[in-house]
ZAMAR-713088 format. One record per residue (C-alpha): residue number from 1; residue in one letter; z, x, y. Coordinates in Angstrom, 1 decimal. Example, Ala and Ser with C-alpha at 12.3 -4.5 7.8 and 13.67 -1.06 7.14 Angstrom:
BEGIN
nr, rest, Z, X, Y
1, A, 7.8, 12.3, -4.5
2, S, 7.1, 13.7, -1.1
! end
This chain:
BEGIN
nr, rest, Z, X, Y
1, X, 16.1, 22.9, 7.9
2, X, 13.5, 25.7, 8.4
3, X, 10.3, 24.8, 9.3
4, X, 7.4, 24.9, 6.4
5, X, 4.4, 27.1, 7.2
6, X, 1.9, 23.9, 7.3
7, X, 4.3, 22.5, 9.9
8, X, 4.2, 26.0, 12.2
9, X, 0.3, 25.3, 12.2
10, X, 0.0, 22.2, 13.2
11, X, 2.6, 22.6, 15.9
12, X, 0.7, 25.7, 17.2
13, X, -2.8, 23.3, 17.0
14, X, -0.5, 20.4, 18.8
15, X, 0.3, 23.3, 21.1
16, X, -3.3, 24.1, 21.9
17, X, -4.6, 20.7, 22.4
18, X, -2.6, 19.5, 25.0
19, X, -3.3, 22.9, 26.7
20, X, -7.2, 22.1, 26.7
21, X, -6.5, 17.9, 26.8
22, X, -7.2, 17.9, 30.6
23, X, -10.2, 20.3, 30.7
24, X, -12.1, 18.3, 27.5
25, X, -11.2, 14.9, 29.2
26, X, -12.1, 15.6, 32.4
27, X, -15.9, 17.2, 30.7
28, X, -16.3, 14.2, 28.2
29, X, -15.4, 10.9, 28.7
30, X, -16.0, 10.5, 25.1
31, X, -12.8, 12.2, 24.2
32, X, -9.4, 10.5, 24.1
33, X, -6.2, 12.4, 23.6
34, X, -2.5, 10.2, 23.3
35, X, 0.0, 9.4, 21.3
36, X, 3.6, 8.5, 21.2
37, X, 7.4, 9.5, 21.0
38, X, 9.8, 7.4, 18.8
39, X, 13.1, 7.2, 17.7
40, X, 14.4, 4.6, 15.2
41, X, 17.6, 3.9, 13.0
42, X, 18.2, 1.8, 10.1
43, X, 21.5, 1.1, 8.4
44, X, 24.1, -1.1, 7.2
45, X, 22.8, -1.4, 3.9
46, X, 25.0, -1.7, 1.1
47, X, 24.4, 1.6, -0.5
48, X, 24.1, 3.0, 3.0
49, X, 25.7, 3.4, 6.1
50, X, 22.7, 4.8, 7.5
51, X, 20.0, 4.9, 5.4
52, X, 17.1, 6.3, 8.1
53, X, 17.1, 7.7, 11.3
54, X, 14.7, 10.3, 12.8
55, X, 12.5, 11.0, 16.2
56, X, 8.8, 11.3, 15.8
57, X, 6.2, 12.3, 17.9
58, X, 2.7, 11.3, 17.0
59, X, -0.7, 12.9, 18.8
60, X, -3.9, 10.5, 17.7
61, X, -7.3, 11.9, 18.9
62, X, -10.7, 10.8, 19.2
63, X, -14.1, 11.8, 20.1
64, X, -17.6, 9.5, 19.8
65, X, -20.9, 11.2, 20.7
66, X, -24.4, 9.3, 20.4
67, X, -24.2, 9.8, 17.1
68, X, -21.3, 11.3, 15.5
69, X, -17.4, 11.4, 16.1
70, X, -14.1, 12.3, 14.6
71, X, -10.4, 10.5, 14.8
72, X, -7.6, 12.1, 13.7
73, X, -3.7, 11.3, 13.8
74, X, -0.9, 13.9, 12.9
75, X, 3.2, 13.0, 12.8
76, X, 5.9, 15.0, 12.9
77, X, 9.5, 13.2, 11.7
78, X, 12.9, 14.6, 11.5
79, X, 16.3, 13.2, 10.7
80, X, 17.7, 11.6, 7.6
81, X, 15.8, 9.5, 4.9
82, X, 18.1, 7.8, 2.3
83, X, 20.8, 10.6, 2.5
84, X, 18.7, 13.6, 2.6
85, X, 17.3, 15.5, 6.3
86, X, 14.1, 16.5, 6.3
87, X, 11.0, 17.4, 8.1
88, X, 8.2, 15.3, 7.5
89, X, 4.6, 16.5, 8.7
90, X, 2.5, 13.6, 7.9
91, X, -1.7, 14.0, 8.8
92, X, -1.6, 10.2, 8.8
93, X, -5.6, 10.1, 9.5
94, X, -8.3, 12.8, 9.9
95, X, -12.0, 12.3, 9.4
96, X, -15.2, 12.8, 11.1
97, X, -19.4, 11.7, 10.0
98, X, -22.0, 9.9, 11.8
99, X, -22.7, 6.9, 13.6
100, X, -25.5, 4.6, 14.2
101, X, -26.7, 1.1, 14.6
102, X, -27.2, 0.1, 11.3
103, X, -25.8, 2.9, 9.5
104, X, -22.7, 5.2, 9.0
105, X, -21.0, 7.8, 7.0
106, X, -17.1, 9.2, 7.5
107, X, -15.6, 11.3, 5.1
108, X, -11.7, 12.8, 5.3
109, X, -7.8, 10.7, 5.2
110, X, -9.0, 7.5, 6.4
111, X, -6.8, 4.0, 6.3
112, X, -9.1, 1.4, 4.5
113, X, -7.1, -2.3, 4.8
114, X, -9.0, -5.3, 3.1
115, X, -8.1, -8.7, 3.2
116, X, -7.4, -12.0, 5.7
117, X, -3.7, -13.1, 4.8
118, X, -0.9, -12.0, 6.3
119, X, 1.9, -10.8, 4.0
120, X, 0.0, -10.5, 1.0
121, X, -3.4, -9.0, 0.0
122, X, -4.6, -9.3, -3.2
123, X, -8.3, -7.8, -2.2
124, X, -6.1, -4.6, -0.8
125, X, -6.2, -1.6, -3.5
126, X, -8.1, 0.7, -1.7
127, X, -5.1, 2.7, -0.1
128, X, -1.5, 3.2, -0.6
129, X, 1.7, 2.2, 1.0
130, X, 5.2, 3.9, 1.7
131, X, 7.4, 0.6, 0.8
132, X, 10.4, 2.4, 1.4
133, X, 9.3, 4.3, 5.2
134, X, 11.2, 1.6, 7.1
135, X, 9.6, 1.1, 10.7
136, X, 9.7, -1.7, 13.1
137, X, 5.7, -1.9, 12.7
138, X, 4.7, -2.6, 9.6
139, X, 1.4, -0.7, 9.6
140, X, 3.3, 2.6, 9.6
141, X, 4.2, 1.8, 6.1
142, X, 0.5, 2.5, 5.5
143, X, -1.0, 5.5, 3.9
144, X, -4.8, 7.1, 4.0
145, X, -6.8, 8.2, 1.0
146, X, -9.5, 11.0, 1.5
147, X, -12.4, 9.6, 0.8
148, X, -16.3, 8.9, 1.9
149, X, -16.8, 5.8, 3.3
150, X, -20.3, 4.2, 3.8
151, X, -21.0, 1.7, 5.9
152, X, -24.8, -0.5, 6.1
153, X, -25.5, -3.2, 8.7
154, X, -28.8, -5.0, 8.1
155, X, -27.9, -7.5, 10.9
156, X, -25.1, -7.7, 13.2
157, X, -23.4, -10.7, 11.2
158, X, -22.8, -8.7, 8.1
159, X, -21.3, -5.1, 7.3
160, X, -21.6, -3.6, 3.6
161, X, -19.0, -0.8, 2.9
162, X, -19.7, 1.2, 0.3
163, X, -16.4, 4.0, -1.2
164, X, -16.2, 7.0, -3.0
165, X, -12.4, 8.0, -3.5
166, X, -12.7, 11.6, -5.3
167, X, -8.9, 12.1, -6.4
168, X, -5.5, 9.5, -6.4
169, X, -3.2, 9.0, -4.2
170, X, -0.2, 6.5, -5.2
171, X, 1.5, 4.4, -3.0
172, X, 5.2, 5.6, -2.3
173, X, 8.5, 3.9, -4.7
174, X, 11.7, 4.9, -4.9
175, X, 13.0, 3.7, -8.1
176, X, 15.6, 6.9, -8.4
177, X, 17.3, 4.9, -5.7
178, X, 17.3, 1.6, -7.6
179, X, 20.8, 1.4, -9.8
180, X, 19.6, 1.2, -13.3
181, X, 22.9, 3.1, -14.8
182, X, 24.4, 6.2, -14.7
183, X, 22.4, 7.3, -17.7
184, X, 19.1, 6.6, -16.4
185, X, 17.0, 9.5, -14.1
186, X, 13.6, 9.8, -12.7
187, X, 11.6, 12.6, -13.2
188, X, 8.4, 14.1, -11.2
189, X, 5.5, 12.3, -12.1
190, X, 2.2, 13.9, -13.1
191, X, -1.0, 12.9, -11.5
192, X, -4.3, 12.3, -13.2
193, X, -6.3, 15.1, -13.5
194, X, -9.2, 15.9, -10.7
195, X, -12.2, 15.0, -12.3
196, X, -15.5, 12.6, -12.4
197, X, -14.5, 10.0, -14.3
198, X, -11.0, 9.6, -13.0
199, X, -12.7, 8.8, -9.3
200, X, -12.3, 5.9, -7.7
201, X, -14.7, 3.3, -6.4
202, X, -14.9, 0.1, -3.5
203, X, -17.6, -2.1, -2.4
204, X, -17.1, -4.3, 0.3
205, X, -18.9, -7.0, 2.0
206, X, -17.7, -8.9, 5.6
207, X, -19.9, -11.6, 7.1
208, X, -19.0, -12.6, 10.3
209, X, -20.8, -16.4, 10.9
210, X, -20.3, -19.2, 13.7
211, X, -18.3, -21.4, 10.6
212, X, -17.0, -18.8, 8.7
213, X, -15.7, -15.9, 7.9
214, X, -15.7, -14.5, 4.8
215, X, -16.0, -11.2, 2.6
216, X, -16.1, -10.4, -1.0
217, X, -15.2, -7.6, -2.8
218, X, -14.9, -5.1, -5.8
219, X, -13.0, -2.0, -7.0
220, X, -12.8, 0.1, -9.9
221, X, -9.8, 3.0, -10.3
222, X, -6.2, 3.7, -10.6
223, X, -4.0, 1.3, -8.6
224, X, -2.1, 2.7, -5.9
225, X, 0.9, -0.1, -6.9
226, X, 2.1, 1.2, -10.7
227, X, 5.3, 0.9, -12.9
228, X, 7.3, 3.5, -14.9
229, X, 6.9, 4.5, -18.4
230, X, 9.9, 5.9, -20.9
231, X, 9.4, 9.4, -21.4
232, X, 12.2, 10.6, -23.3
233, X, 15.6, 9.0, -24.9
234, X, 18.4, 11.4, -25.7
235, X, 21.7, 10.0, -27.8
236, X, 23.7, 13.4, -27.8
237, X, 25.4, 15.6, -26.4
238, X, 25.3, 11.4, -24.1
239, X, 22.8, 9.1, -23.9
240, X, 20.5, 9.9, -21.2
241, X, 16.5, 7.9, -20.4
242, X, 14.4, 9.6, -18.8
243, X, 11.8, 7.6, -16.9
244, X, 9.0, 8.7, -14.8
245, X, 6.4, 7.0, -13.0
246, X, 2.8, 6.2, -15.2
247, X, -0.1, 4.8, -13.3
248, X, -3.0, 2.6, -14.9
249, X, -7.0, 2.1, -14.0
250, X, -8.1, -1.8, -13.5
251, X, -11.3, -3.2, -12.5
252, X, -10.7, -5.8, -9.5
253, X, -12.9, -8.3, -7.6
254, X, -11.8, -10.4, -4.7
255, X, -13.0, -12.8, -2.0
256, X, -11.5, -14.0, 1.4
257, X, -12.6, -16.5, 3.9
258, X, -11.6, -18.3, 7.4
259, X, -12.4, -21.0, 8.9
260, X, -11.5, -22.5, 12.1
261, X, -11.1, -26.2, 12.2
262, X, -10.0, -27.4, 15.7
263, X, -7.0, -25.9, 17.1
264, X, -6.1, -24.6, 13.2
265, X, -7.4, -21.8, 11.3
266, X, -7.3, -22.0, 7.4
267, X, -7.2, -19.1, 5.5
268, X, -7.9, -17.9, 1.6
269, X, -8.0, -14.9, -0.9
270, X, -8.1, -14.0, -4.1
271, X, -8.5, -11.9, -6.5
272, X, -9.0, -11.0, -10.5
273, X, -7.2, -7.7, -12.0
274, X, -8.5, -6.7, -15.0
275, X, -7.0, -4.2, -17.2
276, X, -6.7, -2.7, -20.5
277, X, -4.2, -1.6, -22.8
278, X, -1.5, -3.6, -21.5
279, X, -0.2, -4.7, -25.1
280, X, 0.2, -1.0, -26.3
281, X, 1.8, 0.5, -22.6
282, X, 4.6, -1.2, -21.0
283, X, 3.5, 0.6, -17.5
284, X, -0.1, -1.8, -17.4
285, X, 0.4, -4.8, -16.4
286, X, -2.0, -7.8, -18.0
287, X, -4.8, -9.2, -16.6
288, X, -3.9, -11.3, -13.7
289, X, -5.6, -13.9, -11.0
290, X, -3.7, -13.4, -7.7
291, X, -4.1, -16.3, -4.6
292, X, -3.4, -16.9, -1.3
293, X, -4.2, -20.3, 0.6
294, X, -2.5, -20.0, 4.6
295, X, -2.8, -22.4, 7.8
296, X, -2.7, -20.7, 11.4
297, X, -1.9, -22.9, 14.5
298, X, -0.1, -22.8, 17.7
299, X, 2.4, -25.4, 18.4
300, X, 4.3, -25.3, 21.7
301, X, 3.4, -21.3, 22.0
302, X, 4.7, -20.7, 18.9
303, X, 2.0, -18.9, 16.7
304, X, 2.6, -20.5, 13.2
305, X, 1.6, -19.3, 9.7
306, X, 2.4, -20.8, 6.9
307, X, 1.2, -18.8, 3.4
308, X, 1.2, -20.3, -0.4
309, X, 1.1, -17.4, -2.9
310, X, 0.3, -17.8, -6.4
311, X, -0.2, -15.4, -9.8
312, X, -1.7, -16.2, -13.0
313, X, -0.8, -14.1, -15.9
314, X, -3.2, -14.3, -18.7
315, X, -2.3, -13.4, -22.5
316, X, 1.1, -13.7, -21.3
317, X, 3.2, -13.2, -24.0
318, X, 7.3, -13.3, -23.5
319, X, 9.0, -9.9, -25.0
320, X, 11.5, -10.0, -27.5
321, X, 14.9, -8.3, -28.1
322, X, 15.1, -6.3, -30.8
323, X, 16.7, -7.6, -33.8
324, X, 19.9, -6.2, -34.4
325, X, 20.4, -3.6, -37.4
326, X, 20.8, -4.7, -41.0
327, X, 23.7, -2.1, -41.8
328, X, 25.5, -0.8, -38.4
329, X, 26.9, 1.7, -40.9
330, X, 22.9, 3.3, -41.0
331, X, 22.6, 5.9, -38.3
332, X, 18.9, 5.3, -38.2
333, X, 18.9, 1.9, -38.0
334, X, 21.0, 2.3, -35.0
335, X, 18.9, 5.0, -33.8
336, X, 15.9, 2.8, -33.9
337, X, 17.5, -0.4, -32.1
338, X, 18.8, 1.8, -29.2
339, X, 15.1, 3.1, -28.6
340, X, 13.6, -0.3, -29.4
341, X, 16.3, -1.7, -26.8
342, X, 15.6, 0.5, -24.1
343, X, 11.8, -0.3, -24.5
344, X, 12.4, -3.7, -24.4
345, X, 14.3, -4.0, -21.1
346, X, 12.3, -1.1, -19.6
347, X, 8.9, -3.3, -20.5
348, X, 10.9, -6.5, -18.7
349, X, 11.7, -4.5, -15.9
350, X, 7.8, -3.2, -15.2
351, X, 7.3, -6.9, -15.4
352, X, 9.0, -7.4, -12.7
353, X, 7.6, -4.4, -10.9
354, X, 4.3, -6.2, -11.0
355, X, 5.6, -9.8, -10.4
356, X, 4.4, -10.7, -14.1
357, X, 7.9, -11.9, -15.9
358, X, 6.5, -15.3, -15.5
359, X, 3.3, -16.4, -16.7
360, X, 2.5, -18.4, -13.7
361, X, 4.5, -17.6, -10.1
362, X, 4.6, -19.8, -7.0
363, X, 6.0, -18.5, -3.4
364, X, 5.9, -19.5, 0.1
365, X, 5.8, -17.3, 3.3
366, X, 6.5, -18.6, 6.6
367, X, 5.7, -16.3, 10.0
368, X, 6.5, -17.3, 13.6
369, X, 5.5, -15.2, 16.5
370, X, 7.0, -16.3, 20.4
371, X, 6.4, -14.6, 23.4
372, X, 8.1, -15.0, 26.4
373, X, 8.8, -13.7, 30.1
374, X, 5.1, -13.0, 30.6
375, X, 4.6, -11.5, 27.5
376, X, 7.3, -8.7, 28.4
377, X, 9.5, -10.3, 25.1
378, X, 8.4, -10.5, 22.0
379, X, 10.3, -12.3, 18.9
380, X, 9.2, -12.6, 15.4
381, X, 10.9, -14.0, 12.0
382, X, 9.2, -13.8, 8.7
383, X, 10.9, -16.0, 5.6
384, X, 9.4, -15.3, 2.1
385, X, 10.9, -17.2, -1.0
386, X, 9.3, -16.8, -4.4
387, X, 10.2, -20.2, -6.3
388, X, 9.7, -18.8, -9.9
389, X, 11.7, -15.5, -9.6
390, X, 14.1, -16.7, -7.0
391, X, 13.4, -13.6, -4.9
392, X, 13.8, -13.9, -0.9
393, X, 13.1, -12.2, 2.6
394, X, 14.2, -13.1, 5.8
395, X, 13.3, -10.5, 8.3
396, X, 13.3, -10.8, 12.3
397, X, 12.7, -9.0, 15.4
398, X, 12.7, -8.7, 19.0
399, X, 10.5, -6.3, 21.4
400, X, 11.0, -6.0, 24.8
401, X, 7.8, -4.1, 26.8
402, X, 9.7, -2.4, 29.3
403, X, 7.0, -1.0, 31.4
404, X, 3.4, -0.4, 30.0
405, X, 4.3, 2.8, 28.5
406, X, 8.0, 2.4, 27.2
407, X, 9.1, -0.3, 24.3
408, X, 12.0, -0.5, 22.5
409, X, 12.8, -3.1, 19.5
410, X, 16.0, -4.3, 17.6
411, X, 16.1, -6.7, 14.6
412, X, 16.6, -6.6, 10.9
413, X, 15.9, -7.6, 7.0
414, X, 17.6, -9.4, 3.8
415, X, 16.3, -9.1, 0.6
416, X, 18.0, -10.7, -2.2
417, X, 17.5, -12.4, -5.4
418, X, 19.3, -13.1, -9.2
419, X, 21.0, -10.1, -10.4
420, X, 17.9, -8.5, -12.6
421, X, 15.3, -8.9, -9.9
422, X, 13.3, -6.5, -8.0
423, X, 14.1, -7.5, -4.9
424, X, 18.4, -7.3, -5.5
425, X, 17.7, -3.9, -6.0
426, X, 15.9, -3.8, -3.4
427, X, 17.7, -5.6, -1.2
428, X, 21.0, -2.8, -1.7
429, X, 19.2, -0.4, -0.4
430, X, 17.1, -1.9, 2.4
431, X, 18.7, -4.6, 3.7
432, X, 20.1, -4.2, 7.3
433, X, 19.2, -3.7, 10.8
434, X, 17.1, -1.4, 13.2
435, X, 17.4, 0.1, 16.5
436, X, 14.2, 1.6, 18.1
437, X, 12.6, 2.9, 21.6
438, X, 8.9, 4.2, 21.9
439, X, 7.0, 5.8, 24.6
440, X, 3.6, 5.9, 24.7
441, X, 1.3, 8.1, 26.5
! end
């Protein structure tokens, strides 16, 4: 695969930094220059053998003056993503702005993440995620926005964050992979246009007190998590649905807290979605109040935490089939129920997209975390069942620090559920193990 032109650049400015690393470290102390070398592989899947496996290098840099600084993180991948090789330059992060006491301003790709639970963040909307870049960390799943970020300190307990995000970016699906029928494609989606009024906004405040901590917070924009919409239904020459992904505004406002009470640590969040035109587009989800209440302890070394997740749909109405034609001898009668049909299941699907087939759901998470051989071993196992849908996760892993610089990590994920869920598509595609080794430098 040749190399893109953007990819020839940054290689030559990856080329040029590490020529001039030593000189700029050794002149400013300030000024940090690392990184890290990876190679993972993912498989066993039921609709693949192997569904990822590439090498990356990453180079992460960092300056901070008395008043002003920059960060920046660029990627390179290559290998094989869900059947197809590529070459993946990815400028994960890459801003710069000034710093003071009580006061700062960054603009430039910055990761923004908000919220106190752990699997589940209702108060996160800020930036996007790449669900389907499988990693053995699950940060790498996450994606920056460009943006201007403002932050105000009137007193070292409390920080007030204040975002302006000037154009979408949507978080990363990949529902041509899911196995809707033969007939059914995905085309490119369109973004909304570049413009005032299509911006979107955050405010966020985090207070950091002896009993407490807590933040609360708002947003107004698209949603980087969105559904599909129908664009086109074709009965001859064959029937073929053309779908295509359709992304909605919503106003959101959230809280978090926790509070340490002895040896545990109880945790909450929450958060209300509002949005409009839900009855009319089958791509907006309704209103909804998402929760999270969680309990942290150690027993025995064993770093526990246990999660309850709940969703409140409000004017959840339950969609209904199409009534069948009068006269299956009238070609537009039949015409009409075959659109009307693939609405109607198309509409129940983007209610499962957004976890919303239900007017109330109720799940559980459970995460353990064990460390042993001074800390050289790590194991983890995360369990996730959703009592409404049926949906679950088991996932588990194991990474061994074999010096300070070199890791590597093995482990792997089920998803599953009831034939028509999200998470049985899913689940066929992602399910499976991992193989990784990283170096750091």
């Amino acid at each position: 695969m040749k190399l893109t032109r953007l990819t020839i650049l940054f290689l030559l400015l990856f080329i040029t930094s590490v020529t001039n690393a030593q000189e700029v470290i050794s002149d400013n102390k300030n000024f940090t220059l690392n990184g890290f070398s990876n190679a993972s592989a993912f498989g066993l899947s039921k609709s693949f053998d192997i569904y990822n496996a590439y090498g990356e290098f990453a180079l992460q840099s960092s300056y901070s003056g008395k008043n002003s600084g920059f960060y920046a993180d660029l990627r390179v991948r290559k290998g094989i993503f869900y059947g197809e090789q590529k070459t993946i330059v990815d400028l994960r992060e890459a801003y710069t702005g000034y710093s003071s006491e009580h006061f700062t301003i960054y603009a430039g790709n910055q990761i923004v993440n908000y919220g106190r639970a752990t699997g589940f963040n209702p108060t996160d909307n800020v930036c996007p995620k790449d669900y389907f870049f499988l990693s053995s960390d699950f940060e790498d799943m996450q994606m920056s926005n460009f943006m201007i970020k403002t932050g105000i300190k009137p007193v070292s307990q409390i920080n007030i964050e204040l975002i302006a995000i000037p154009f979408f970016k949507p978080s990363v699906y990949r529902y041509d992979l899911f196995d809707m029928g033969s007939d059914v494609v995905f085309s490119d989606y369109t973004l909304p246009e570049v413009k005032f009024e299509n911006m979107s906004y955050s405010a966020h405040l985090d207070a950091t007190l002896p009993a407490i901590d807590f933040s609360v917070s708002a947003f107004h924009g698209y949603d980087p998590y969105y559904g599909f919409d129908v664009k086109n239904i074709s009965l001859v020459p064959e029937i073929s649905i053309i779908n295509q992904a359709a992304f909605y505004k919503k106003n959101s406002i959230g809280a978090d807290f926790s509070i340490p009470v002895k040896s545990w640590i109880i945790s909450g969040e929450a958060a209300y979605n509002q949005t409009t035109g839900y009855k009319d587009n089958i791509f907006t989800p309704n209103p909804d109040l998402n929760y999270i209440l969680g309990v942290e302890k150690d027993i025995y070394g064993i770093k526990i935490i246990a999660e309850y997740t709940g969703r409140y749909v409000f004017d959840f109405e339950r969609l209904q089939p199409p009534s069948l034609p009068s006269d299956f001898t009238d070609t537009l009668q039949l015409i009409n129920y075959m659109n009307e049909t693939v609405l109607y299941e198309s509409g129940k699907y983007n209610q499962r997209i957004f976890n919303q087939y239900f007017k109330v759901n109720h799940a559980v998470m459970l995460t353990l975390h064990k460390d042993f051989h001074y800390e050289t071993i790590g194991c983890d196992l995360s369990v996730y069942y959703n009592f409404t849908t049926e949906e679950r996760l088991i996932r588990g892993g194991i990474l061994w620090k074999i010096s300070d610089e070199l890791s590597a990590s093995c482990g792997g994920q089920l998803m599953d559920g009831p034939d028509d869920s999200i998470y049985y598509q899913a689940g066929k595609i992602m399910s499976g193990i991992w193989l990784g080794i990283k170096y750091r430098f």
